[in-house]
C-alpha positions as CSV (number, residue, x, y, z in Angstrom):
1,X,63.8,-2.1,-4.4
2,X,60.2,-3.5,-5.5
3,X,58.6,-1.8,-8.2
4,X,54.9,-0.2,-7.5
5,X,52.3,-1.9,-8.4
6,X,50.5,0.0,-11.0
7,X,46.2,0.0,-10.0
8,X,43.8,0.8,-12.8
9,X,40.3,1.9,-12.9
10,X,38.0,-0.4,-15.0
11,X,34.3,-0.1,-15.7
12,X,32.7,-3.8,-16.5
13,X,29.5,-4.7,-17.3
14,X,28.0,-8.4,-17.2
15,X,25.3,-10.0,-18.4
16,X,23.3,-13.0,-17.7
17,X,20.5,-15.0,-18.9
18,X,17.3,-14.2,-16.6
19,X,16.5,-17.3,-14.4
20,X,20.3,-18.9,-14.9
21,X,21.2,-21.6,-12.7
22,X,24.5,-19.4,-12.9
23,X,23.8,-16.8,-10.8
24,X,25.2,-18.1,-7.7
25,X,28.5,-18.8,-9.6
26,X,28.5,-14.9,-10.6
27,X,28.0,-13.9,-6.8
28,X,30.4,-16.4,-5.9
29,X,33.3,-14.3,-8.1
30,X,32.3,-11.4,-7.1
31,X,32.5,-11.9,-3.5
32,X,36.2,-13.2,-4.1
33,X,37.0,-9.9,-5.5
34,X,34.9,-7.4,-3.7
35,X,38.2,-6.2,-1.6
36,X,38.9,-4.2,-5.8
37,X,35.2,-3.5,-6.3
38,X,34.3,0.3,-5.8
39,X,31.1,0.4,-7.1
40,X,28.2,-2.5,-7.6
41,X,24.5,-1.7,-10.0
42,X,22.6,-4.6,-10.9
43,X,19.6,-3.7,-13.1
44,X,16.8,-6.0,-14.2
45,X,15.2,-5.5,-17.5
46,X,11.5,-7.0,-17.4
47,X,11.2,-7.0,-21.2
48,X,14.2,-9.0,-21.4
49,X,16.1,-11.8,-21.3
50,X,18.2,-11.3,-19.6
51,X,20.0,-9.1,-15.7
52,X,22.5,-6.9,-16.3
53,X,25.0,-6.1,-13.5
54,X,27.9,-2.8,-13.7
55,X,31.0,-2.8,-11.5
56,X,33.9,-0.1,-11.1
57,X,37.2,-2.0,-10.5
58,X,40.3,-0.3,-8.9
59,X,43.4,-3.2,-9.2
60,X,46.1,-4.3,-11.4
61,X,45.2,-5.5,-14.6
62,X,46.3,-9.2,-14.2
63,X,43.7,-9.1,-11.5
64,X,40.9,-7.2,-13.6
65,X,41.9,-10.0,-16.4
66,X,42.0,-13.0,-13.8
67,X,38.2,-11.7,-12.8
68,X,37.3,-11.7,-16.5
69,X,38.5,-14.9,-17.6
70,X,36.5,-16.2,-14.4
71,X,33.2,-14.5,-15.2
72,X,34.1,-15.1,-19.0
73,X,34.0,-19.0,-18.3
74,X,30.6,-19.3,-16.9
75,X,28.1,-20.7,-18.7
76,X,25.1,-17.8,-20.2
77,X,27.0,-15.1,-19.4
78,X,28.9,-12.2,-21.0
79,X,31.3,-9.4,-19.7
80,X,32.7,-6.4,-21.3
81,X,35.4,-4.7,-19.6
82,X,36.6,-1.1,-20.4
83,X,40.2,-0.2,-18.6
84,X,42.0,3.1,-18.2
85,X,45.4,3.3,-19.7
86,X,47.1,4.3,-16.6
């Protein structure tokens, strides 16, 4: 019998560097996981250096990680990610 695969809810919040090159690669990722994304914000901040963009992930967490480490290795940008425990 297979196991259930346990979905949690995870808030994330990237960063990146106003007028990045990088930005395309960021949509790119995004779009490859948009079938777990509930919720999309980007916000940008004229006094600042930088875009911010908010997401609202429902997956398993080897997926939430796999987006991470893909987001995490792009060049000028950051991510935070906040996960339920169950």
């Amino acid at each position: 019998m297979e196991k259930e695969k346990e979905l949690r809810i995870a808030s994330v919040l990237i960063t990146i560097d106003k007028n990045s090159s990088e930005v395309a690669d960021v949509n790119k990722v995004l779009s490859d996981f948009s079938s777990v994304i509930l919720a999309r914000q980007g916000l940008s901040l004229p006094n600042r250096d930088f875009n911010i963009i908010t997401l609202i992930f429902e997956a398993e967490v080897n997926t939430i990680n796999s987006f991470a480490g893909k987001i995490g290795r792009i060049p000028k940008v950051c991510i935070k990610v906040l996960m339920t425990k169950k």
